[in-house]
C-alpha positions in Angstrom: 59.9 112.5 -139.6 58.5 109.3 -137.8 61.0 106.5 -136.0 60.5 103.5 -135.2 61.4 100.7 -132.9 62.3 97.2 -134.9 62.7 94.8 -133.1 64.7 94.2 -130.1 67.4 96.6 -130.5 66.9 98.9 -133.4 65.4 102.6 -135.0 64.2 103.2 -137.9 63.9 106.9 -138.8 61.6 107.7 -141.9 61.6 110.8 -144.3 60.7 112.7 -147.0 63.8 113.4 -148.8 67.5 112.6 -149.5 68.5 116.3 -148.0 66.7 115.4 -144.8 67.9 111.7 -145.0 72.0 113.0 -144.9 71.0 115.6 -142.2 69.9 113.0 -139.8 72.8 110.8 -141.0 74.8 113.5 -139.8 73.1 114.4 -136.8 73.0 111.0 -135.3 77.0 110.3 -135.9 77.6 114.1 -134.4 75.4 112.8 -131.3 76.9 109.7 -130.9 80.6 110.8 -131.2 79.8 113.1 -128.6 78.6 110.7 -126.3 75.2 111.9 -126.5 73.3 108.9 -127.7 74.2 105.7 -126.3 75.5 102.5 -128.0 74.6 102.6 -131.1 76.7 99.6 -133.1 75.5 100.7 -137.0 74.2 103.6 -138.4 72.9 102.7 -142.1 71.1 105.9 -144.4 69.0 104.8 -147.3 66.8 106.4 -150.1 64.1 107.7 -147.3 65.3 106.1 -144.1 68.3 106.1 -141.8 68.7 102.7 -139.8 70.0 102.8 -136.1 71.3 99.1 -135.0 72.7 97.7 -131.9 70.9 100.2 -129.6 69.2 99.8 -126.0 65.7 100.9 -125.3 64.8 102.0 -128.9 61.1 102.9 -127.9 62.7 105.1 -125.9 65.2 106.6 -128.5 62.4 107.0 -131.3 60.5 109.3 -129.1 63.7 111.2 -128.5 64.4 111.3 -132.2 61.5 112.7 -133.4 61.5 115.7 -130.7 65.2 117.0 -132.4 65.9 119.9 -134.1 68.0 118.5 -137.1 70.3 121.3 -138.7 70.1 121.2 -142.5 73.3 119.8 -143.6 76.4 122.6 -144.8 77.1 122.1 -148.3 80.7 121.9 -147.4 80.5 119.6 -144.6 82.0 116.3 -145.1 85.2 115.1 -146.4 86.0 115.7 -150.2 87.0 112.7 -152.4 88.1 113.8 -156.1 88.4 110.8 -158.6 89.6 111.1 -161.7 87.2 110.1 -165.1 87.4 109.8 -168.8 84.4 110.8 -170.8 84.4 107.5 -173.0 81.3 105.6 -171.6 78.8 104.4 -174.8 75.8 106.2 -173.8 77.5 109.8 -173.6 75.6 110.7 -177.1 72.6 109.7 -175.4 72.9 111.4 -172.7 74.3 114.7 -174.2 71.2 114.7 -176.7 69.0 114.5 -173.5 70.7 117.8 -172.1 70.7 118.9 -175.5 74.2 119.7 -174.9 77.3 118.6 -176.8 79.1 115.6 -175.6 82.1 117.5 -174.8 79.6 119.8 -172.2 79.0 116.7 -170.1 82.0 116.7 -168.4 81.9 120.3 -167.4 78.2 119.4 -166.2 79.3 116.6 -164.0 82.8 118.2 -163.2 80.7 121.5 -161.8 78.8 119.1 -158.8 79.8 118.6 -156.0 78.1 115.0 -155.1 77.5 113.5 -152.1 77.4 109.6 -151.2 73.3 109.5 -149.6 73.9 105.9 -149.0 75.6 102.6 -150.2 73.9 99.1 -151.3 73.5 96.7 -154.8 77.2 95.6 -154.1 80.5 96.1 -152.0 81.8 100.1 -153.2 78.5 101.1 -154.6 77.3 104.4 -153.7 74.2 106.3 -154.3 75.6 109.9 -155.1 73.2 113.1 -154.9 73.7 116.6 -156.3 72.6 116.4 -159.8 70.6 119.4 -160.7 67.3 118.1 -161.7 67.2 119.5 -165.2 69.9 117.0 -165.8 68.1 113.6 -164.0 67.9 110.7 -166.2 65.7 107.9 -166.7 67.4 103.9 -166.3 68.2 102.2 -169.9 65.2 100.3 -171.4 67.2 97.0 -171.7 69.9 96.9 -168.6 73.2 95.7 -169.7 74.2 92.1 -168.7 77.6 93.4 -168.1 79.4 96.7 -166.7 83.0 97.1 -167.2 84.4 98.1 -163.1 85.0 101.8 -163.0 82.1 103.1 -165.3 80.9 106.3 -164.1 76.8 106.1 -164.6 73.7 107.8 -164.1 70.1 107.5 -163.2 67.6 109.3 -161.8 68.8 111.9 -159.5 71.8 109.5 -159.1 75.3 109.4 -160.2 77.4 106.3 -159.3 80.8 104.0 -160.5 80.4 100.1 -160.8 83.2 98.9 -158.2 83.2 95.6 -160.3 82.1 93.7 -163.1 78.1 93.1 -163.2 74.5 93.8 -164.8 73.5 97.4 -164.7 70.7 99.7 -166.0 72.3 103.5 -165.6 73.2 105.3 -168.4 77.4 104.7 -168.9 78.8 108.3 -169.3 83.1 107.7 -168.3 85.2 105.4 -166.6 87.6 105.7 -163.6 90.8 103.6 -162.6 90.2 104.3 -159.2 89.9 101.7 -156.5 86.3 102.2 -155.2 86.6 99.2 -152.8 89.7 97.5 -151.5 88.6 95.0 -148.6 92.2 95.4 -147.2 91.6 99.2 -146.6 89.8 101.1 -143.8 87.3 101.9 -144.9 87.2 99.5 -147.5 84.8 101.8 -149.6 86.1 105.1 -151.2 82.7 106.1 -151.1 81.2 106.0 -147.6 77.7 108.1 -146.7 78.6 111.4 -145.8 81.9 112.0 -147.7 81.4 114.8 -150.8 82.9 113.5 -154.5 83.8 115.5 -157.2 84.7 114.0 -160.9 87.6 115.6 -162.4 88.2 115.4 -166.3 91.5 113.3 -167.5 92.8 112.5 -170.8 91.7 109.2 -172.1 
């Protein structure tokens, strides 16, 4: 682990991997809701780095950070989001020959994870779900679609993810979902926040 100060009033924590990256997450909200940490106005994980804005003296807190002893994070820690998904998107063939699986296995392949948003970004409602086993990792499309119906449940690379809206996307297309994965009048207005756990449930088409 190595943090460091940026700028005037932030902490940027490196690491080497998505486990260790939702640990820290983890870590730094436990410390903070306890009161422990200071002010700390944002706390943003990404891939390898977990982003701590709005904070005083952080020369001071990235020599703290790197002297904790982070717990690995519980598999069952974290609040558990089920959303439901038809098998119908047009590259479950493709991916099913991949696995060398049948098409119909997919779904019991995906429904069997329990994921876990690592971080959010590329637009409003997007997360960046770990969990897949990596036997079943896939590589992006060749040629990225220009446009991705909302609610199409995708994968690539260690990744699974749903398109919130309409736009341009590279992941392999395996189902759709009609649930709302970002409603700006909610709180929070992402169904899919770091930290919370997801699990894809099978539903008739």
């Amino acid at each position: 682990m190595r943090a460091l100060a940026v700028g005037g009033e932030a902490v940027l924590v490196e690491l080497e991997s998505a486990a260790e990256v939702a640990a820290l997450h983890a870590e730094v909200l436990r410390r903070r809701d306890a009161g422990g940490l200071g002010p700390v106005r944002d706390v943003v994980p990404a891939a390898r780095t977990v982003l701590l804005d709005g904070v005083r003296e952080p020369r001071a807190l990235a020599e703290r950070i790197v002297r904790w002893k982070v717990p690995p994070l519980a598999e069952a820690q974290g609040p558990l989001v089920t959303v439901p998904v038809r098998y119908d998107g047009p590259d479950l063939a493709e991916v099913a020959g991949r696995w060398r699986i049948r098409e119909r296995e997919v779904a019991e392949v995906v429904g069997s994870v329990v994921f876990r948003v690592a971080f959010c970004g590329f637009a409003p409602g997007f997360g960046y779900l770990t969990g897949l086993p990596e036997r079943f990792h896939l590589p992006r499309r060749d040629t990225p679609r220009t446009a991705v119906p909302a609610g199409s449940l995708a994968l690539a690379g260690e990744y699974a993810g749903a398109y919130p809206r309409p736009s341009p996307g590279g992941w392999q297309l395996i189902g759709s979902t009609d649930a709302v994965l970002w409603d700006a009048a909610r709180e929070p207005a992402a169904l899919f926040v770091p930290g919370v756990r997801v699990r894809f449930e099978e539903v008739a088409g």
